[in-house]
C-alpha positions in Angstrom: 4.9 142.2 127.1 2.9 141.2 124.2 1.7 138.0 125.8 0.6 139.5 128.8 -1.3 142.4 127.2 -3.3 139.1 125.0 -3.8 137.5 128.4 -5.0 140.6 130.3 -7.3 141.3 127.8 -8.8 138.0 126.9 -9.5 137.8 131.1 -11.2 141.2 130.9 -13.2 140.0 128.0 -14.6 137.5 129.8 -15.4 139.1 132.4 -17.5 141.8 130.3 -19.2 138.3 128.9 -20.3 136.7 132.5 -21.4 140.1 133.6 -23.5 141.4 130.7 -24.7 137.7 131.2 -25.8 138.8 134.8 -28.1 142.3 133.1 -25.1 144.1 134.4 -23.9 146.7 131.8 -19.9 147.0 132.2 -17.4 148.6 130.0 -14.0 146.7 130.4 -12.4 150.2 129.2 -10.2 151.7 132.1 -7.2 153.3 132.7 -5.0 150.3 133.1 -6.3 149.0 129.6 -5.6 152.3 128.0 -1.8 152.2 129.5 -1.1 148.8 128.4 -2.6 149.4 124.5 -0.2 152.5 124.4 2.5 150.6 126.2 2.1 147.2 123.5 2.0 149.7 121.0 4.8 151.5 121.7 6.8 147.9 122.0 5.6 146.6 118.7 6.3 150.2 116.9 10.4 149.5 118.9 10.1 145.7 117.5 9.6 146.2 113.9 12.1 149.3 113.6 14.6 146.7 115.5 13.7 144.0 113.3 14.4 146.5 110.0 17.5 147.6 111.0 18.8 144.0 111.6 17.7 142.6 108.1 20.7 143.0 105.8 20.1 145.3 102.5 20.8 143.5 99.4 24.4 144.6 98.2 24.0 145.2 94.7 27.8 145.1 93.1 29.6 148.3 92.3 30.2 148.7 88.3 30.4 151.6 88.1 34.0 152.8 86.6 35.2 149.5 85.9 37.7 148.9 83.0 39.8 146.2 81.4 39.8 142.9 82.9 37.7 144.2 85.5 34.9 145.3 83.6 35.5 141.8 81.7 35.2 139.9 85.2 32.1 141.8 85.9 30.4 140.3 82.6 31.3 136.6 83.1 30.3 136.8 86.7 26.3 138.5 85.2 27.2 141.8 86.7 27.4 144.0 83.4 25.6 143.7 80.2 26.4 144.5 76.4 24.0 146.3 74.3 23.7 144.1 71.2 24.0 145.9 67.9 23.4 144.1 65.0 27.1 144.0 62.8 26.9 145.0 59.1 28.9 141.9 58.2 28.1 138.7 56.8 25.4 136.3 58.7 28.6 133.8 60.2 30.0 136.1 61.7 27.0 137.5 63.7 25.6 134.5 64.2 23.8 136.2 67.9 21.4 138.1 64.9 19.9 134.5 65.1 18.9 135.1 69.2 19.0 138.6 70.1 17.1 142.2 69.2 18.9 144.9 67.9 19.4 147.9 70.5 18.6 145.5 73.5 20.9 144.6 76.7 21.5 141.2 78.1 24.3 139.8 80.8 26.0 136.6 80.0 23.4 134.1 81.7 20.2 136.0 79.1 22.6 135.5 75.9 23.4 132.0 76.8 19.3 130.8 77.3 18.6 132.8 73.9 21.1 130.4 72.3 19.5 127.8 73.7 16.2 128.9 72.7 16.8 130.2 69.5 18.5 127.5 68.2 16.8 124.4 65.8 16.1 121.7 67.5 17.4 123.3 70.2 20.1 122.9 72.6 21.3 123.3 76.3 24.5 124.4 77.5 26.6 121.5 79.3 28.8 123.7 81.5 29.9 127.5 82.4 30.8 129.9 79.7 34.3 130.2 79.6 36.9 133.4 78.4 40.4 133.8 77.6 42.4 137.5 77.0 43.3 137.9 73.7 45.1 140.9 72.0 43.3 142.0 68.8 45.7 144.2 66.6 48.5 143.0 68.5 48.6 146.7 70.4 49.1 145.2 74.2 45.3 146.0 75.0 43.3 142.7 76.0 40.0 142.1 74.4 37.6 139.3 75.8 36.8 135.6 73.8 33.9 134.2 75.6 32.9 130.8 74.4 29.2 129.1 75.0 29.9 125.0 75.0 26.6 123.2 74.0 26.7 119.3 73.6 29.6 117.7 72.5 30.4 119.5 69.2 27.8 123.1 69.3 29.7 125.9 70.9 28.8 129.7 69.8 32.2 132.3 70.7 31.7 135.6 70.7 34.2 138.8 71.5 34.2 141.6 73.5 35.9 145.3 73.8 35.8 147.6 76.5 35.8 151.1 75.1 35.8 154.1 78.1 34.2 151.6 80.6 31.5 149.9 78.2 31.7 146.3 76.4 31.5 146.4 72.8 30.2 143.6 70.6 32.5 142.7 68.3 32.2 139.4 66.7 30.0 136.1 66.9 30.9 132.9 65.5 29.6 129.1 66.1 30.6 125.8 65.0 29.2 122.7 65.0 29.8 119.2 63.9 30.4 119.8 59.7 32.5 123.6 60.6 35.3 124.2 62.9 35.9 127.6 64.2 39.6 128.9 65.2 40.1 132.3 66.8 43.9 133.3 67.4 45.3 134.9 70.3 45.8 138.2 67.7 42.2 138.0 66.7 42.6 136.2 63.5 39.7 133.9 62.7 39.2 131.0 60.6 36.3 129.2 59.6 36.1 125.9 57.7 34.0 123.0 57.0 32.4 120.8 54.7 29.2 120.2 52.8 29.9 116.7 51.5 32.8 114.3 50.8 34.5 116.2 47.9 33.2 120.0 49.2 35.6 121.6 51.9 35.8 125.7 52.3 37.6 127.8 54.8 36.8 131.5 55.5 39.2 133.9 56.8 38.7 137.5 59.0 40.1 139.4 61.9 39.1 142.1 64.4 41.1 144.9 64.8 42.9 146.8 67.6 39.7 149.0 67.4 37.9 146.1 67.6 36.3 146.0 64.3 35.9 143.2 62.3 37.1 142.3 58.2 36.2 140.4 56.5 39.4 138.9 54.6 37.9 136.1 52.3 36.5 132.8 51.1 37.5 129.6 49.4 36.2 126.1 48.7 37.6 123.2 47.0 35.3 121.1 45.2 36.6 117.5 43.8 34.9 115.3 41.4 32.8 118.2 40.2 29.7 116.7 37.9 28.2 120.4 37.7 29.2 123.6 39.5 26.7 126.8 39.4 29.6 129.6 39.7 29.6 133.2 38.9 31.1 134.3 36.0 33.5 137.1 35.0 29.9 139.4 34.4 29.0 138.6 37.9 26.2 136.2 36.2 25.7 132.8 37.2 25.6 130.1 35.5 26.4 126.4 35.2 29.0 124.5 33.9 28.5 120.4 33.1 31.6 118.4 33.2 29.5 115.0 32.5 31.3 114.3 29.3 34.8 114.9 31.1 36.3 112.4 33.7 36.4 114.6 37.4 37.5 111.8 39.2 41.2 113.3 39.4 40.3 116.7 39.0 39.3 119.6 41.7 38.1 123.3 41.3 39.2 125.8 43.6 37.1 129.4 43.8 38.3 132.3 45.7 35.4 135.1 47.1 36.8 138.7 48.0 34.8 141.4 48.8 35.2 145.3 48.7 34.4 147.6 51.1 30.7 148.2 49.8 30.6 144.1 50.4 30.7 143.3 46.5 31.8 140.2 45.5 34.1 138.9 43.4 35.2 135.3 42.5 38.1 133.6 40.8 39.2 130.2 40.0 41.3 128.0 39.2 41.7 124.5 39.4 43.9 121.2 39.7 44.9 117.7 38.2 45.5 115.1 41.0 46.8 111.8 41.1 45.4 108.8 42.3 46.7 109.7 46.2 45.0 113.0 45.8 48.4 114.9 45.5 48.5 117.8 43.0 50.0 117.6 39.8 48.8 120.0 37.7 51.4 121.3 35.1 51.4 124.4 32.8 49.7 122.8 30.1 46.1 121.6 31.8 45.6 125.3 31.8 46.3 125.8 27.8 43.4 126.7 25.8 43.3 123.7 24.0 42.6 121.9 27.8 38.9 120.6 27.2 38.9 121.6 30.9 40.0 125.1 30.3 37.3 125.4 27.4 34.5 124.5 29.6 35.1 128.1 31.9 35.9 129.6 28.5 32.4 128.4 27.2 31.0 129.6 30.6 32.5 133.3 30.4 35.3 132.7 33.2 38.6 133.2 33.7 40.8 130.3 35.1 44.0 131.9 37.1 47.0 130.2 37.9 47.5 130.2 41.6 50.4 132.5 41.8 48.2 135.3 39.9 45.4 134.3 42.9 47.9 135.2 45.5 48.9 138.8 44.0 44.7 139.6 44.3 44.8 138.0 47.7 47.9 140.1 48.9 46.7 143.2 48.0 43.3 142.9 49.6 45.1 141.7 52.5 47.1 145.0 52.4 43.7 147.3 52.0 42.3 145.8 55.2 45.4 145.3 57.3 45.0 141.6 57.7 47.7 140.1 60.0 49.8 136.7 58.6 48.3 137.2 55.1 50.8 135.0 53.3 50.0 132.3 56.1 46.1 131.9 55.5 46.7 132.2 51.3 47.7 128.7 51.6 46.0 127.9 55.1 49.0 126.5 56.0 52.0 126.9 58.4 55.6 127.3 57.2 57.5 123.9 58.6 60.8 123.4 59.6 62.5 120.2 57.7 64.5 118.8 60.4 65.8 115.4 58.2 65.6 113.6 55.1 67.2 110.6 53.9 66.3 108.5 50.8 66.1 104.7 51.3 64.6 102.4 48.6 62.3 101.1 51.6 62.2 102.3 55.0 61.6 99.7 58.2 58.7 102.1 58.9 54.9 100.6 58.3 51.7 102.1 58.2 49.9 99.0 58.6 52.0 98.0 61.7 52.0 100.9 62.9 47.7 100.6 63.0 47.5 97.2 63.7 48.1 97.8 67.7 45.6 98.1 70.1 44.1 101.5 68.5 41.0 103.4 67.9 39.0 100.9 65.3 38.8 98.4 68.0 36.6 100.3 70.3 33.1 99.6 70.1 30.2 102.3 70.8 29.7 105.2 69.3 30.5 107.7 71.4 33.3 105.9 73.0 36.5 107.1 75.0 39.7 106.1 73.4 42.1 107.7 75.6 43.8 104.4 76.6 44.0 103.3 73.5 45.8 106.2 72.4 49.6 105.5 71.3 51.7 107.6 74.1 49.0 108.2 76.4 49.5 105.7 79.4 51.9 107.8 80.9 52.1 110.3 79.4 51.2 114.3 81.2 47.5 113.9 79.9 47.1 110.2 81.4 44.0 110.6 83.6 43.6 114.0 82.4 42.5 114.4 79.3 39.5 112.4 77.7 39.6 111.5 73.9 36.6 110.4 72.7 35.3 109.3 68.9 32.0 109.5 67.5 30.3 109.1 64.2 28.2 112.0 62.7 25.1 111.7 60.2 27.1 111.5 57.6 29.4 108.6 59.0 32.2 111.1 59.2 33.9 110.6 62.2 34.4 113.4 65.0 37.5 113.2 67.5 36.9 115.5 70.7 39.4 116.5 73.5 37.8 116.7 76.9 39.7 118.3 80.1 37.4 117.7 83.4 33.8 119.0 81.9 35.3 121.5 79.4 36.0 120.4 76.0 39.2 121.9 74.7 39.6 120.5 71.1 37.9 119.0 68.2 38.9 117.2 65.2 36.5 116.1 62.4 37.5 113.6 59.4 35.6 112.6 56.5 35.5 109.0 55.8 35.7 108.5 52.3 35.5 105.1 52.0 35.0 102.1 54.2 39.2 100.9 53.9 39.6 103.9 55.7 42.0 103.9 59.4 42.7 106.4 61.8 45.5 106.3 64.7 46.2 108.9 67.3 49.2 108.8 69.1 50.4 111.2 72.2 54.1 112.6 72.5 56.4 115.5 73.7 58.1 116.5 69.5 59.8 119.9 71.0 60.9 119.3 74.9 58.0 121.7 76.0 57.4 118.9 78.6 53.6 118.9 77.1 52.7 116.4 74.5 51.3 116.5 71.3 48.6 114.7 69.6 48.8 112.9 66.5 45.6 112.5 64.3 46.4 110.6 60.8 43.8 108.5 58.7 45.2 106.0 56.3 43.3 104.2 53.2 44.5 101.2 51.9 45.2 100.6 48.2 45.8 97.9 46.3 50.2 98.9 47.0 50.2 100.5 50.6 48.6 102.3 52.8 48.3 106.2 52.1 47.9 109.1 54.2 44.7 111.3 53.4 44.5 113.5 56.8 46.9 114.4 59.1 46.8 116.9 62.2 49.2 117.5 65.0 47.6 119.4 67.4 49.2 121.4 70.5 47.5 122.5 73.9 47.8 126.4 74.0 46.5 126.5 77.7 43.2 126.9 77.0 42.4 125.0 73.9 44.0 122.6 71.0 44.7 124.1 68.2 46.1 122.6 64.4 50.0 123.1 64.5 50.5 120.5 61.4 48.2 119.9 59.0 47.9 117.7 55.6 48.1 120.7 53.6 51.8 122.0 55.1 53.4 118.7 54.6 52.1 118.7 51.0 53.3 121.8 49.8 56.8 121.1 51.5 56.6 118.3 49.3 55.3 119.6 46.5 57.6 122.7 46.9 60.9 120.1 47.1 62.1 118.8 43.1 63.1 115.7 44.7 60.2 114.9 46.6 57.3 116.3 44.2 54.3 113.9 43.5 55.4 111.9 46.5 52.2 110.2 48.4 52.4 110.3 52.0 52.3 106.1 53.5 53.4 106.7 56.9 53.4 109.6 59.7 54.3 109.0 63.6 55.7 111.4 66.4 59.3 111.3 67.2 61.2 113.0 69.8 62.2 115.8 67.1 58.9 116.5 65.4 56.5 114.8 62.8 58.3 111.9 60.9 57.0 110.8 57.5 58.0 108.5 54.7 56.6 110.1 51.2 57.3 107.5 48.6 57.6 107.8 44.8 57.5 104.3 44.3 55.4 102.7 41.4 53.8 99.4 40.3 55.4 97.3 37.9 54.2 94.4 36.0 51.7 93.6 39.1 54.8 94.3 41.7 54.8 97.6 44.0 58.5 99.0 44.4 58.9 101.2 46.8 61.1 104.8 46.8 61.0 106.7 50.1 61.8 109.3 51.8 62.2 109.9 55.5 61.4 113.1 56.9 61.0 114.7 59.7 59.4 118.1 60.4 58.1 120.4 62.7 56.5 123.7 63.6 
């Protein structure tokens, strides 16, 4: 109708034209024009109420009333926000103080781009944000981990709580390529990294079932000290010069706890260690007459055996309710020893064992290893998972665990010297039908090679995380008379766990004669 109300008008129009043309006067209104514009009106009017009702209204989605891992779903997918509130806690774990405003609201998608815009030199997240359920306070109600994955080794986690049908902000936490960041599936968190060679510290916290977060506390070990500027028993700080002592062998160990007004206090202690590394301190370095012990004497501190460290530790860990207290005062796991047998020299060999087609013959850096893995052709992660190693600034060298486009693991060493070796090997230790990874790094000395870093890792379903670590195998060592001031020259998977040969063997007149031990542990 439209078209022929145009056409019927355009005709009259003309008409008017050649007429007038003609000194005719003509008006081209009539009665059929009148009909028409009320009937083309009319149609229009019935065209654009048709064409409203057919275009669909934008279905905004129903939050209202949502709890649990409902409400949870509704935030990953950018459907609900959290009102950011600035956590009285210290800066690492609040770490989204860095890119958001106190008191304002963002969904997932805003949080991420402020991490990527807030962050020096600036970064961009290399695939989705990802969650897992985890149970804080271990009371059988789900809380929400969401991690942000950016580059290679940069990935900022954060958690969650819904409380009557709103998300609270809990906890925020990065790491990077010099700090690894663990959260457990209770809520526990650990934080450690390192600020040089001979400067390693862990931190250690927890939300609650409430979700709240506490702070438990802090401690760094610092070898070959040539000045430390510490706090003293005043709370004063001040330095202490060991240039006239020898620190080659010799590591300081401080301990931060803080109240619940957040006051501080530290206390150290320290070690002797032997050429391996291995502890060997002995009741009398911490006599007064120790010219190690009179420098912290000079300096106004107290030096506290480990054991009296502990009892401070323990009771803290009581005041805040800290889960697995005894666990994180050594940052170690307890370990099962499976086996031990004592040969004078076992068939076993670390240099062997690294002279296969490993990880120090790959060129590039990055470059994927996975094939040249021990275990992995064939094994469940053949094809599945990439391994790939890469050097950082410092030369250190980082190992990350790939699945698809999600990374899943990370494992950084230092690389103390240039004779150091590192092997990875891939293997099933507890019939789970899922292998473990092996992660061990050798340095050669002028007897044998000798184990500095070891890590067995385990796939949890959703990430890697540390089952075995240097530490555990070195206080099981440690703890055993027989086996104390062993050095650690060889560690490979097995079908029942973690074998290692620690060896008390010594060099005589130019000649090194082995005495090992074979053992084999687990978790």
């Amino acid at each position: 109708m439209k078209k022929k109300f145009v056409v019927r008008l355009l005709a009259m129009t003309m008409a008017s034209t050649l007429l007038s043309g003609c000194g005719i006067s003509y008006s081209i209104k009539n009665e059929d024009e009148e009909a028409a514009t009320e009937e083309s009106t009319e149609e229009e009017e019935e065209e654009k109420e048709e064409e409203a009702e057919e275009e669909p209204e934008e279905e905004e989605a129903d939050t209202e009333n949502l709890t649990g891992e409902e409400l949870y779903d509704a935030f990953m997918n950018g459907d609900v926000k959290i009102t950011y509130t600035n956590l009285d806690v210290n800066g690492s774990a609040d770490m989204l103080a860095d890119y958001l405003e106190d008191g304002e609201e963002y969904d997932i998608n805003e949080i991420a781009k402020k991490a990527e815009e807030g962050y020096t030199p600036g970064r961009t997240l290399t695939e989705d944000p990802t969650s897992r359920l985890i149970d804080c306070g271990e009371d059988g109600v789900k809380e929400l981990l969401v991690r942000f994955q950016f580059g290679d080794s940069t990935s900022l986690s954060m958690i969650l709580k819904d409380v009557d049908g709103k998300l609270k902000y809990c906890y925020s936490g990065e790491s990077w390529d010099r700090s690894e960041l663990c959260i457990s599936d209770t809520g526990v968190i650990t934080s450690s990294g390192s600020g040089g060679a001979t400067v390693h510290g862990s931190d250690y916290a927890y939300v609650d079932a409430e979700g709240d977060y506490h702070f438990f506390y802090y401690v760094e070990d610092e070898g070959m000290p040539y000045s430390m500027y510490v706090q003293n028993d005043a709370g004063e700080y001040v330095t202490i010069n060991f240039d006239d002592l020898d620190t080659d062998y010799f590591m300081v160990t401080s301990y931060r706890i803080e109240d619940d007004q957040r006051n501080t206090q530290c206390y150290y202690t320290y070690n002797m260690l032997d050429d391996g590394y291995n502890i060997i301190t002995t009741d009398e370095d911490f006599a007064e007459s120790n010219p190690y012990m009179q420098k912290f004497t000079e300096a106004g501190i107290t030096i506290y055996k480990k054991d009296a460290i502990v009892e401070k530790l323990s009771k803290r860990a009581e005041e805040i309710g800290y889960p697995e207290w005894d666990q994180a005062v050594s940052a170690n796991h307890e370990l099962t020893l499976v086996a031990m047998e004592h040969s004078n020299s076992s068939m076993l060999n670390a240099e062997e064992q690294t002279c296969k087609d490993n990880v120090r013959v790959i060129n590039g850096d990055p470059a994927v290893i996975s094939d040249y893995v021990d275990g992995y052709k064939g094994s469940s992660w053949d094809g599945r998972l990439e391994i790939t190693k890469m050097h950082d600034d410092n030369y250190d060298i980082n190992f990350t665990f790939k699945l698809g486009s999600k990374y899943v693991g990370y494992d950084h060493r230092e690389q103390s010297n240039n004779a150091a070796i590192d092997y990875l090997q891939v293997m099933d230790i507890n019939g789970d039908g899922q292998e473990e990874i092996l992660v061990v790094t050798y340095t050669i000395s002028t007897a044998t090679y000798v184990a500095y870093e070891i890590s067995v890792w385990s796939y949890n379903g959703s990430e890697f995380v540390e089952e075995i670590s240097f530490d555990d195998i070195s206080n099981l060592i440690d703890g055993n008379d027989e086996l104390a001031g062993a050095t650690i020259t060889y560690a490979g998977l097995c079908d029942q766990g973690l074998k290692i040969i620690a060896d008390k063997g010594e060099k005589i007149n130019g000649v090194y004669y082995p005495d090992e031990y074979e053992l084999i542990v687990n978790y």
